[in-house]
C-alpha positions as CSV (number, residue, x, y, z in Angstrom):
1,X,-26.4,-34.8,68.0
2,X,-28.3,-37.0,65.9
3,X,-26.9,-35.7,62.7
4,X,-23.8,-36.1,63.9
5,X,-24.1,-39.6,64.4
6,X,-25.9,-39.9,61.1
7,X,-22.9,-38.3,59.4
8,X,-20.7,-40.3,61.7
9,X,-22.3,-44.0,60.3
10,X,-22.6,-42.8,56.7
11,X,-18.6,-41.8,56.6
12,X,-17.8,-45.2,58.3
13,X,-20.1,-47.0,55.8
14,X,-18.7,-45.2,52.7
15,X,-14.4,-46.1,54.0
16,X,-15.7,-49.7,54.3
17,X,-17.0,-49.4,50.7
18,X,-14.0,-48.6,49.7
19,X,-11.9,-50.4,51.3
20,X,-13.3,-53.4,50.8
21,X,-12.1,-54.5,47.4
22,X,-8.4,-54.2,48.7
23,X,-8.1,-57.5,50.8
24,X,-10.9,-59.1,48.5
25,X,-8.6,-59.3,45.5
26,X,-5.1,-61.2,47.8
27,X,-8.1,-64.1,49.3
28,X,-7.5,-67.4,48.0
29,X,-9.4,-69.1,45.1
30,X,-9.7,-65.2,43.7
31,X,-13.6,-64.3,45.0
32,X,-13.2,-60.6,42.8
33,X,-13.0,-62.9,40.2
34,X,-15.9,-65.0,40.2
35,X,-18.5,-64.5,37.6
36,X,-22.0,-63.8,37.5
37,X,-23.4,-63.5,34.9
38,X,-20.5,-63.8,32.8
39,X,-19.6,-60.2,34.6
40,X,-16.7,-60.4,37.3
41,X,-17.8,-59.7,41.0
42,X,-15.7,-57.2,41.0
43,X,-17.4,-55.5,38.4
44,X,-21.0,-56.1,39.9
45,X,-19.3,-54.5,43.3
46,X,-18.2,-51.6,41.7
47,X,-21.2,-50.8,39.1
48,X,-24.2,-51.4,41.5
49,X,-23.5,-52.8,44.8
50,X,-21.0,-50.2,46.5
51,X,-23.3,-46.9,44.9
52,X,-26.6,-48.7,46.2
53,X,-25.3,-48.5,49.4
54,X,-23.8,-45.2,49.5
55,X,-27.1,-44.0,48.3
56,X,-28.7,-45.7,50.9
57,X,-26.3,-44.3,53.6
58,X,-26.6,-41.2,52.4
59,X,-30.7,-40.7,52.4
60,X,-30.1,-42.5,56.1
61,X,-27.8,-40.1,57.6
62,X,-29.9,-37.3,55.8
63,X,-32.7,-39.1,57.4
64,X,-31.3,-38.6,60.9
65,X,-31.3,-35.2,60.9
């Protein structure tokens, strides 16, 4: 049972990931498009933020088991 809720939280936390650029980009005052750096948000979300925490799902739901 547990590593079916493991499995469970780590496929919910992975569609979030990737859904969450969608409504990002249509916000007002363009947050995607913020820099940091002098690198777009965007950018930061895609290159380290969203695998980070995909990683970290995944060695949690492994975890679980």
């Amino acid at each position: 049972m547990a590593a079916d809720r493991g499995r469970r939280i780590a496929v919910i936390v992975l569609i979030v990931l990737l859904l969450l650029p969608l409504p990002a980009t249509v916000l007002p005052g363009s947050p995607m498009a913020i820099r940091i750096a002098g690198v777009p948000l965007l950018w930061w979300y895609a290159a380290l933020v969203a695998p980070l925490t995909a990683a970290v799902a995944l060695l949690l739901s492994r975890g679980l088991r």
